[in-house]
BAMI-415575 format. One record per residue: residue in three letters; x negated, y negated, z negated of N, C-alpha, C in turn. Coordinates in nm, 2 decimals. Each point is the difference from the previous one (the first is absolute). Example, Ala and Ser with C-alpha at 12.3 -4.5 7.8 and 13.67 -1.06 7.14 Angstrom:
BEGIN
+------+--------+--------+--------+--------+--------+--------+--------+--------+--------+
| resn |   n.px |   n.py |   n.pz |  ca.px |  ca.py |  ca.pz |   c.px |   c.py |   c.pz |
+------+--------+--------+--------+--------+--------+--------+--------+--------+--------+
|  ALA |  -1.32 |   0.57 |  -0.78 |   0.09 |  -0.12 |   0.00 |  -0.09 |  -0.12 |   0.00 |
|  SER |   0.04 |  -0.11 |   0.07 |  -0.09 |  -0.11 |   0.00 |   0.08 |  -0.11 |  -0.08 |
+------+--------+--------+--------+--------+--------+--------+--------+--------+--------+
//
This chain:
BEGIN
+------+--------+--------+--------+--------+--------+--------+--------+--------+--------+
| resn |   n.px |   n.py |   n.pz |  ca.px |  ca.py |  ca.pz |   c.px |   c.py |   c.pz |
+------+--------+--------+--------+--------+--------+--------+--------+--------+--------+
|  UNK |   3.63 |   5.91 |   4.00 |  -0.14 |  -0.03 |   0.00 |  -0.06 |   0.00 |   0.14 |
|  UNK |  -0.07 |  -0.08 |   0.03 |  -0.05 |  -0.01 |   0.10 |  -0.17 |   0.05 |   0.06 |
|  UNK |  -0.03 |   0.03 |   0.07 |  -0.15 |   0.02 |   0.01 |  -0.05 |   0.10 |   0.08 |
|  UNK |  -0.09 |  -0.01 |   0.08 |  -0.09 |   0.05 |   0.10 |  -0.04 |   0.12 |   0.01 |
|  UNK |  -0.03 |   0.02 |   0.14 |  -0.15 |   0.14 |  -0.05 |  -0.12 |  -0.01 |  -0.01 |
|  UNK |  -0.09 |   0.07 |  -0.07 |  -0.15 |  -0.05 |  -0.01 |  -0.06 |  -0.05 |   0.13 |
|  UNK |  -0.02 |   0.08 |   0.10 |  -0.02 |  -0.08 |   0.12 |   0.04 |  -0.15 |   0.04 |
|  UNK |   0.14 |   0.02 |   0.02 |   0.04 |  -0.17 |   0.02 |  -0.07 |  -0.10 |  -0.08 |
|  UNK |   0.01 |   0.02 |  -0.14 |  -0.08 |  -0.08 |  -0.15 |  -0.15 |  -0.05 |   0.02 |
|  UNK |  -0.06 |   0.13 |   0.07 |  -0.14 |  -0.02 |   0.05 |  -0.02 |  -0.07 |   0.13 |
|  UNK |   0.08 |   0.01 |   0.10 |  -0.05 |  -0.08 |   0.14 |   0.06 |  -0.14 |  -0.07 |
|  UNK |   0.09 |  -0.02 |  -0.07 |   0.08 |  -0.11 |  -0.03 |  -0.20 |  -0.12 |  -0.10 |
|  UNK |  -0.03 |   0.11 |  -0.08 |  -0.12 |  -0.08 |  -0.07 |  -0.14 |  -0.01 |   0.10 |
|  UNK |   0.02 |   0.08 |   0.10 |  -0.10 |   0.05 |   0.12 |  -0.12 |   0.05 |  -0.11 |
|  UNK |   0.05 |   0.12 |  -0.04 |  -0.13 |   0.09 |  -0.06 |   0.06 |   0.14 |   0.07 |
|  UNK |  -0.10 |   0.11 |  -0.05 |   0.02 |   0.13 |   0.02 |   0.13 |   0.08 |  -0.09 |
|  UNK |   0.07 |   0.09 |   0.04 |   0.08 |   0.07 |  -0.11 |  -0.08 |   0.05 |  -0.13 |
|  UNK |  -0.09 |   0.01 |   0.02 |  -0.11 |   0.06 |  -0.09 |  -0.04 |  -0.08 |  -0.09 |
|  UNK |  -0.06 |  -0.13 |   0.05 |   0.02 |  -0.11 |  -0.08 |   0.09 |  -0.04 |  -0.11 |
|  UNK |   0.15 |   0.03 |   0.05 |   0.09 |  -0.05 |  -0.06 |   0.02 |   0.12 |  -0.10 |
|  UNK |   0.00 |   0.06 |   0.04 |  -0.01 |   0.16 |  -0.11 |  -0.09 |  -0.03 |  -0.14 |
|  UNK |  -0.12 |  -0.04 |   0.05 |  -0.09 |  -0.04 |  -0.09 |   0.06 |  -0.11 |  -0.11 |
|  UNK |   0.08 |  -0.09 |   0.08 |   0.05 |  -0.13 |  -0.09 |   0.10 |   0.04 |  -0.07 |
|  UNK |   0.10 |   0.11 |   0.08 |   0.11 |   0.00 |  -0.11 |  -0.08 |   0.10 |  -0.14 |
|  UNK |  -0.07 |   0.09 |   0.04 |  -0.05 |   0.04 |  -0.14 |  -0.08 |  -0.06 |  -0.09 |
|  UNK |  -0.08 |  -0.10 |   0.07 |  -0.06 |  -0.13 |  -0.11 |   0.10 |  -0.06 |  -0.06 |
|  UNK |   0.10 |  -0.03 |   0.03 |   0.16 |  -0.13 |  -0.03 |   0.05 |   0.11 |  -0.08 |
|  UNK |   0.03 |   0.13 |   0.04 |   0.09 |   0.08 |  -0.06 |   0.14 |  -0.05 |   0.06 |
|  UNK |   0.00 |   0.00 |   0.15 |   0.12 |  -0.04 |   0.06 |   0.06 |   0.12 |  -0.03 |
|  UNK |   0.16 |  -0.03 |  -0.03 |   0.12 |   0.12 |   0.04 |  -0.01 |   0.03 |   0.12 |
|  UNK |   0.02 |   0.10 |   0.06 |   0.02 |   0.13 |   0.11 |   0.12 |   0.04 |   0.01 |
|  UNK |   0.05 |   0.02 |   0.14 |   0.07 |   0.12 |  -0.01 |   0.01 |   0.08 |   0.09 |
|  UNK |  -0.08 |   0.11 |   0.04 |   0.01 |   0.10 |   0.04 |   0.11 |   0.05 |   0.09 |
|  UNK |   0.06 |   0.00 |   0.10 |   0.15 |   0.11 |   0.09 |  -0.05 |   0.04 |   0.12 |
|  UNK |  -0.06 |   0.14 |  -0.04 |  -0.03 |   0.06 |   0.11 |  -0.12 |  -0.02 |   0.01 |
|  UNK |  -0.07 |  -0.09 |   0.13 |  -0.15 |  -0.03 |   0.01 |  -0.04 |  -0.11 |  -0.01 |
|  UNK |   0.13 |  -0.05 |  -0.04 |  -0.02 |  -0.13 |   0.05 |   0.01 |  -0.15 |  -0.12 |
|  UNK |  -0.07 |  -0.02 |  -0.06 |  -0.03 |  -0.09 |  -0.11 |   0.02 |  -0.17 |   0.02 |
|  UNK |   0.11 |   0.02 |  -0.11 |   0.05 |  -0.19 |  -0.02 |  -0.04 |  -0.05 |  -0.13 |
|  UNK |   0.02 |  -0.14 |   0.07 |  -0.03 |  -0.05 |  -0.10 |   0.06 |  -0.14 |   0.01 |
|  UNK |   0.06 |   0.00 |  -0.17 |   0.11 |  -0.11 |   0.01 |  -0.06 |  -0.13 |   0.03 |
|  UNK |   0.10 |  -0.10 |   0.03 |  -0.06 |  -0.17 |   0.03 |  -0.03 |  -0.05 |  -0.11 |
|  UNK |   0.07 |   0.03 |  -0.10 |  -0.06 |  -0.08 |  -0.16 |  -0.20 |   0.04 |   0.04 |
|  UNK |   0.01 |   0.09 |   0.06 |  -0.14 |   0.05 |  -0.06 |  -0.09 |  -0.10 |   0.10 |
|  UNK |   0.06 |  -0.01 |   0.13 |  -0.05 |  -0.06 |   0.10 |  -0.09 |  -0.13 |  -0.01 |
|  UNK |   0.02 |  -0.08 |  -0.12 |  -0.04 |  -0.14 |  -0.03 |  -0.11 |   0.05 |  -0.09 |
|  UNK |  -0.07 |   0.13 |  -0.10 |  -0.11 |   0.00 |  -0.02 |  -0.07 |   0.03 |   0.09 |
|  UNK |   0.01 |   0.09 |   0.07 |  -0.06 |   0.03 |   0.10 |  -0.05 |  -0.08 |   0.12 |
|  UNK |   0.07 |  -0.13 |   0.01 |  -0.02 |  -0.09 |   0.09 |  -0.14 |  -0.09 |  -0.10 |
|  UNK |   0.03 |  -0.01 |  -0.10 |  -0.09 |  -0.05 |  -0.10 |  -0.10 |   0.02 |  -0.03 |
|  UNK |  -0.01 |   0.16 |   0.02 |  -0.17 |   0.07 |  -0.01 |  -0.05 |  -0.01 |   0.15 |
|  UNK |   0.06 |  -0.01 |   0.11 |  -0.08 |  -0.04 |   0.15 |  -0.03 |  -0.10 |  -0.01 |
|  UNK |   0.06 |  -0.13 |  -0.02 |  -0.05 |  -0.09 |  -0.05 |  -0.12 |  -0.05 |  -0.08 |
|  UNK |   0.01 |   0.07 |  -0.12 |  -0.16 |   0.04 |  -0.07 |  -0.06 |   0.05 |   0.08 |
|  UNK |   0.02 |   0.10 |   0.05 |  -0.12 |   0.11 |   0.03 |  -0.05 |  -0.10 |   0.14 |
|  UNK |   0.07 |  -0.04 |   0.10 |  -0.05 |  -0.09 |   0.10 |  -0.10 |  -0.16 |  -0.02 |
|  UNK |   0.04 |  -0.07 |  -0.16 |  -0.07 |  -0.08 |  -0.08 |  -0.12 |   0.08 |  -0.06 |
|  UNK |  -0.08 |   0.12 |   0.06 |  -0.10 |   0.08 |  -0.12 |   0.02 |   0.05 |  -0.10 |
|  UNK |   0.08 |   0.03 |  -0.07 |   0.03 |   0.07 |  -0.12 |   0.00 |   0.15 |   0.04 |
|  UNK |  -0.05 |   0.09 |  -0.09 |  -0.01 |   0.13 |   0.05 |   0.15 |   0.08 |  -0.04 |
|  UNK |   0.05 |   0.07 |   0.03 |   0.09 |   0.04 |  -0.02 |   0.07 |   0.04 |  -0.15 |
|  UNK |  -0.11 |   0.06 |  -0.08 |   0.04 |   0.02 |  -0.15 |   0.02 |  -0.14 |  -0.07 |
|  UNK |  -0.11 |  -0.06 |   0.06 |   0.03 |  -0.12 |  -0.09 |   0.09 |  -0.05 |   0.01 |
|  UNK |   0.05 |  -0.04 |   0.18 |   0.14 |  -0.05 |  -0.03 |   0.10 |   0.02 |   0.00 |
|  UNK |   0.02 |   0.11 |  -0.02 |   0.12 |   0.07 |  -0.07 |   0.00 |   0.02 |  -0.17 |
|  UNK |  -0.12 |  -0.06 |  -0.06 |   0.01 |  -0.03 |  -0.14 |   0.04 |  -0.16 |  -0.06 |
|  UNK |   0.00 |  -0.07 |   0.14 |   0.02 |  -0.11 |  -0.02 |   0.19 |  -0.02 |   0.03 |
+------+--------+--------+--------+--------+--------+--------+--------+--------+--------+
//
């Protein structure tokens, strides 16, 4: 399996780590936790590219993660 650390994920969408924290728990992205340092797989990578997307087209963040 392949996949990042939250930081990378975040400068990679150019938002805040905080931000993306926020999205993975609106998405209900999988996590995984080793040590301090939090990944997250590339399957997951393509929603998340999809809600910046929204969210940069105006959509507020709940909503577009319901969409």
């Amino acid at each position: 399996m392949n996949e990042k650390t939250l930081p990378e994920v975040a400068k990679s969408l150019s938002i805040t780590s905080d931000t993306l924290r926020y999205w993975v728990k609106l998405l209900d992205v999988a996590t995984e936790k080793r040590g301090r340092t939090v990944y997250i797989p590339d399957e997951s990578f393509n929603r998340l590219t999809t809600m910046a997307e929204m969210v940069s087209n105006g959509f507020q963040p709940g909503e577009a993660a319901k969409r």
